[in-house]
C-alpha positions as CSV (number, residue, x, y, z in Angstrom):
1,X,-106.4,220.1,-47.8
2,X,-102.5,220.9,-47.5
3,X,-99.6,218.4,-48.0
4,X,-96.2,218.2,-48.5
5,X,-93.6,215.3,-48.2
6,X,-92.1,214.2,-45.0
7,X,-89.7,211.8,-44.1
8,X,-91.2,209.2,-41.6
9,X,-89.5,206.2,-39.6
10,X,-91.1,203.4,-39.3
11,X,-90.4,200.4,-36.9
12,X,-89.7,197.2,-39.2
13,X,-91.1,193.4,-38.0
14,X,-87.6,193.1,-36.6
15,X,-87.6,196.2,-34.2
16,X,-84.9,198.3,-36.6
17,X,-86.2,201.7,-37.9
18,X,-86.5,202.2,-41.8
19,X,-86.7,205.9,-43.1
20,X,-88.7,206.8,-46.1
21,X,-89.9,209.8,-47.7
22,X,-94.3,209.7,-47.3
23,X,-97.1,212.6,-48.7
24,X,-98.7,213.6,-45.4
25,X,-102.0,215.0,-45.5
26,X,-102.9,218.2,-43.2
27,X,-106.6,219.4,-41.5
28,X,-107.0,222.7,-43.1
29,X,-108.5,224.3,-39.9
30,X,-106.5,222.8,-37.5
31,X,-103.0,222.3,-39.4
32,X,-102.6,219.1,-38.0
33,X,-101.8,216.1,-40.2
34,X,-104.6,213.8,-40.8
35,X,-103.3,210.7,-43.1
36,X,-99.7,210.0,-44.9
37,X,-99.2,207.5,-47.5
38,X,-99.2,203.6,-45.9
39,X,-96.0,203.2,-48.2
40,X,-93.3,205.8,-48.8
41,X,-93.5,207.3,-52.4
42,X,-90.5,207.7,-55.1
43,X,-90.3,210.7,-57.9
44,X,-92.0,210.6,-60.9
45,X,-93.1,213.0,-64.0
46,X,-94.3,212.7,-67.2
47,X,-91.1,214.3,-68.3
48,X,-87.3,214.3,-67.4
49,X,-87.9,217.8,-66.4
50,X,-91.1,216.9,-64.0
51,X,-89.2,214.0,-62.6
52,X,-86.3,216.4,-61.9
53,X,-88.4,218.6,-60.4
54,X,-90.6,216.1,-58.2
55,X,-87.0,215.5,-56.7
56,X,-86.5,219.2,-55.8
57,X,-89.3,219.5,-54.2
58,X,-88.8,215.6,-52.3
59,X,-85.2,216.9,-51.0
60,X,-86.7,220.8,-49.9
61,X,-89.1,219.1,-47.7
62,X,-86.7,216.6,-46.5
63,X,-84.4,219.0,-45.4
64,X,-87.4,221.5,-44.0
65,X,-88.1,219.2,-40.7
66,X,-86.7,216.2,-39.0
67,X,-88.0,212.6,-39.8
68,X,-90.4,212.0,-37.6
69,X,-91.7,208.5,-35.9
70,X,-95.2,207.5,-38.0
71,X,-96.2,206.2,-35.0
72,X,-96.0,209.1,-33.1
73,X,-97.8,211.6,-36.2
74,X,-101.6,211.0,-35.8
């Protein structure tokens, strides 16, 4: 199983769009994602340097694709 971080909207109760950054899960045979996290996920480590680092690797994904609509992803 592949995943990465991906930056999802999602349509609020009052019809705006919030943007948050989610772990989405991907098929290994197919490539195609599968599950992402219900809630979006913050940066965390057991150290400075692995919260640091947890960020990194948060904004290189971010920047890697568009957000996409959750709706619209399985």
């Amino acid at each position: 199983m592949v995943w990465n971080y991906r930056v999802l909207k999602r349509r609020q109760k009052d019809g705006s769009w919030i943007f948050g950054i989610h772990e989405v899960f991907y098929d290994d045979e197919t490539g195609k994602p599968f599950a992402f996290t219900e809630e979006s996920v913050f940066p965390q480590g057991t150290s400075y340097k692995e919260l640091v680092k947890d960020l990194q690797y948060m904004l290189k994904d971010a920047r890697r694709a568009k957000p996409i609509d959750a709706r619209k992803l399985l």
